[in-house]
C-alpha positions in Angstrom: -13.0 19.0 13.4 -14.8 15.8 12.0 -16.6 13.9 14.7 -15.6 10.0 14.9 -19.3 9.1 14.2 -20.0 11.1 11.2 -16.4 9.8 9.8 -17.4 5.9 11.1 -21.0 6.7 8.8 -19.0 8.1 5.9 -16.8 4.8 6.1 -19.7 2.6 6.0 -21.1 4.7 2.9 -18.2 4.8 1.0 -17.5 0.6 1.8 -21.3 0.4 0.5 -20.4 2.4 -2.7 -17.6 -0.2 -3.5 -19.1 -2.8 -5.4 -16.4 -5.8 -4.6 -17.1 -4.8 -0.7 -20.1 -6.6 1.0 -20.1 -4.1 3.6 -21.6 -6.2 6.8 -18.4 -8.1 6.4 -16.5 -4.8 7.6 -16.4 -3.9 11.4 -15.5 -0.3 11.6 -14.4 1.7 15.0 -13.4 5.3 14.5 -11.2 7.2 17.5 -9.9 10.0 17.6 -9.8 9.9 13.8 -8.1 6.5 14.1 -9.9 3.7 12.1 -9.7 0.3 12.5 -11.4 -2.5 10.2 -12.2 -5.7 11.0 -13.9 -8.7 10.1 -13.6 -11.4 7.3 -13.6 -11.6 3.3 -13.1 -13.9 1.0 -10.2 -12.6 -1.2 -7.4 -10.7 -0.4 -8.4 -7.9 -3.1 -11.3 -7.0 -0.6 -9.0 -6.8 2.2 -7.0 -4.3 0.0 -9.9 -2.2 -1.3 -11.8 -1.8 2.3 -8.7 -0.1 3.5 -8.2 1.9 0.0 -11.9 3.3 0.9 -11.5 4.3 4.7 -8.6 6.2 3.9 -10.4 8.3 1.0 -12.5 9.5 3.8 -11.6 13.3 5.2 -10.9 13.0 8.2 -9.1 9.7 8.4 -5.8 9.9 10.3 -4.3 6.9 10.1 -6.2 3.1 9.3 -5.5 -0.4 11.3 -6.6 -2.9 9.0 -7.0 -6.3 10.9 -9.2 -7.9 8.2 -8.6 -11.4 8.0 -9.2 -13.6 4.5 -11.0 -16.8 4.6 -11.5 -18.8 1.1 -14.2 -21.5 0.9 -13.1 -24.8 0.4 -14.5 -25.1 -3.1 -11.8 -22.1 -3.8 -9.3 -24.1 -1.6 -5.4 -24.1 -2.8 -2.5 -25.3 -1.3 1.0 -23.6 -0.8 2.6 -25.6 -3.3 -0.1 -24.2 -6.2 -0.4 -20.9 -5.3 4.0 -20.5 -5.4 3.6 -22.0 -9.0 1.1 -19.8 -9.7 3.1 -16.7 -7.9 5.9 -17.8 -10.0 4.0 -17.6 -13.6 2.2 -14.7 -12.9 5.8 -13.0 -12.2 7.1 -14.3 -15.3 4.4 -13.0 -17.2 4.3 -9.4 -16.1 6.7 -7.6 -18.7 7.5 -5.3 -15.5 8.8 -7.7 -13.3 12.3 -8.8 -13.4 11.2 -12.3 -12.4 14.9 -13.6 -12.4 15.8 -11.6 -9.8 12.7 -12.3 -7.4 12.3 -15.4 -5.1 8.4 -16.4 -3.6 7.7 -17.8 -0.3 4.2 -19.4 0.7 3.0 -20.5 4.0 -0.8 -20.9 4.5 -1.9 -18.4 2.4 0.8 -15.9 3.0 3.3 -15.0 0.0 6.3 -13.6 1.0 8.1 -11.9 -1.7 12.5 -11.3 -1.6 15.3 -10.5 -4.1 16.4 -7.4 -5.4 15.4 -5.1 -8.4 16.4 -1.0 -9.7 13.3 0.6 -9.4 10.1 1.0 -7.5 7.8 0.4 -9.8 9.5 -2.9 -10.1 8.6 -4.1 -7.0 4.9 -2.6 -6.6 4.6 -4.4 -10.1 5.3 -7.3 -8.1 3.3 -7.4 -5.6 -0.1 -7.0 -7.9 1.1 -9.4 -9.6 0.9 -12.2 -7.2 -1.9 -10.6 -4.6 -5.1 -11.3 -6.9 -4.3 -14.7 -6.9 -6.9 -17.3 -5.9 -6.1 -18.9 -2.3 -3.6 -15.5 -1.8 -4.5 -14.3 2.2 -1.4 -11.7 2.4 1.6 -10.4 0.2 4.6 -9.4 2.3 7.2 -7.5 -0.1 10.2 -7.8 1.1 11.6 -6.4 -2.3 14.5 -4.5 -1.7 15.9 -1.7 -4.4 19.1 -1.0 -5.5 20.4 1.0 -7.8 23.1 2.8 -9.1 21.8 6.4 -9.1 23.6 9.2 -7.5 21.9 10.0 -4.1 23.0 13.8 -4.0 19.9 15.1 -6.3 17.6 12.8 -4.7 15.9 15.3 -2.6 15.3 18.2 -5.4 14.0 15.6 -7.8 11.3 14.8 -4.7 10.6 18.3 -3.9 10.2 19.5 -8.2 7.6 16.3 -8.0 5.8 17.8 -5.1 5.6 20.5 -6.9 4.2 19.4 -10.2 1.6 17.3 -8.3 -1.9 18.6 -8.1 -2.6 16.7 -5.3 0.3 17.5 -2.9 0.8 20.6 -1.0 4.7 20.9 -1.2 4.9 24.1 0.9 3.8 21.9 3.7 6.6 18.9 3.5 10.0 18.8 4.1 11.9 16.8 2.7 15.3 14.9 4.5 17.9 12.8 2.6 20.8 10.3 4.0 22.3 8.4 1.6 19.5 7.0 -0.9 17.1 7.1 2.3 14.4 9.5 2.6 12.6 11.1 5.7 9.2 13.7 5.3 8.3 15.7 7.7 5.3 18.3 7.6 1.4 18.2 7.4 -0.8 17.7 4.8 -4.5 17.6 4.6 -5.4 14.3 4.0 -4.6 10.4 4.6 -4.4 10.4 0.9 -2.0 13.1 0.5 0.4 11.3 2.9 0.0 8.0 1.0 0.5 10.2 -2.2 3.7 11.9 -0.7 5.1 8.5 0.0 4.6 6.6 -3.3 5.8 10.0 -5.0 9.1 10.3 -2.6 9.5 6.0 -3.7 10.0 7.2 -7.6 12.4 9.2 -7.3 15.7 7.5 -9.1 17.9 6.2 -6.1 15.6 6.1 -3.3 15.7 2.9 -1.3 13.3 3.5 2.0 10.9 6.3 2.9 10.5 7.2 6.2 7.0 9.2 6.0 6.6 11.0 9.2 3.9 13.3 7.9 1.3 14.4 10.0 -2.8 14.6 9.2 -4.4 18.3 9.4 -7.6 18.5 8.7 
């Protein structure tokens, strides 16, 4: 069992490795495995990466990420321009259905809606839009529908599992209802549990994961 200090000191190395981090932005507070971030940066890719790099730390459980983003006022844009600019960028990225998606912005916050077939889709959507200037948070609201039978859902996940290098299948159970999915189990790492959930998501005909999977270190 990892002590919360030595995982807090691997934090701050790892936020130090990253080189779009300036790591004495980042508050870290490690309990019981628990980590939660704090502090301010000045793009929301920053935000996104600080948390990418606490939970590739062993030991991690689960990450709070209260970092707030602040942009100067030289980098300043208004609602109005970053929606135009949420807009474009949508109808530029050959994976987005851009038809079928509708953007929302209030002070900084872009809230995504609308409806597309597959996951990719909408994670496609949300890079889109999050890198740009005057962005503080991307809310995806995207939901998915598709036509896909649900009844082979759950051995199309559990074949993935299997093929995946970085998933312990043995470990996860996997629970259908409808084109909703639960897991259930332990795996080894934060990452493993992020990686069973995105992998659960592409399967054709899954709408919602419910990713009850517990961290055993």
């Amino acid at each position: 069992m990892r002590t919360d200090l030595s995982i807090k000191e691997d934090i701050l190395d790892e936020l130090e490795w990253q080189p779009s981090i300036d790591e004495t932005q980042i508050g870290v507070v490690v309990k019981d495995g628990i980590v939660t971030l704090t502090g301010t940066v000045d793009s929301y890719v920053k935000k996104r990466e600080a948390e990418k790099a606490a939970k590739s730390v062993v030991g991690v459980k689960a990450v709070a990420e209260e970092i707030e983003v602040q942009y100067g006022t030289s980098s300043h844009k208004s609602d109005a321009e970053i929606a135009e600019a949420a807009v474009n960028a949508l109808k530029w990225n050959i994976s987005v259905p851009s038809n079928k998606i509708d953007v929302k912005v209030e002070d900084g916050w872009v809230y995504l809606s609308g409806e597309v077939m597959w996951d990719f889709e909408k994670n496609a959507s949300k890079k889109a839009v999050e890198n740009l200037p005057g962005v503080k948070y991307v809310l995806n609201n995207i939901t998915l529908k598709n036509t896909v039978e649900a009844q082979d859902i759950k051995d199309k996940i559990k074949k993935a599992f299997e093929r995946s290098a970085d998933i312990d299948s043995k470990g996860i159970t996997v629970q259908t209802e409808g084109h909703n999915v639960k897991l259930t189990g332990k795996v080894h790492s934060l990452k493993e549990k992020d990686d069973a959930r995105r992998t659960a998501y592409y399967a054709p005909g899954v709408w919602s994961v419910d990713n009850e999977l517990e961290v055993v270190y």
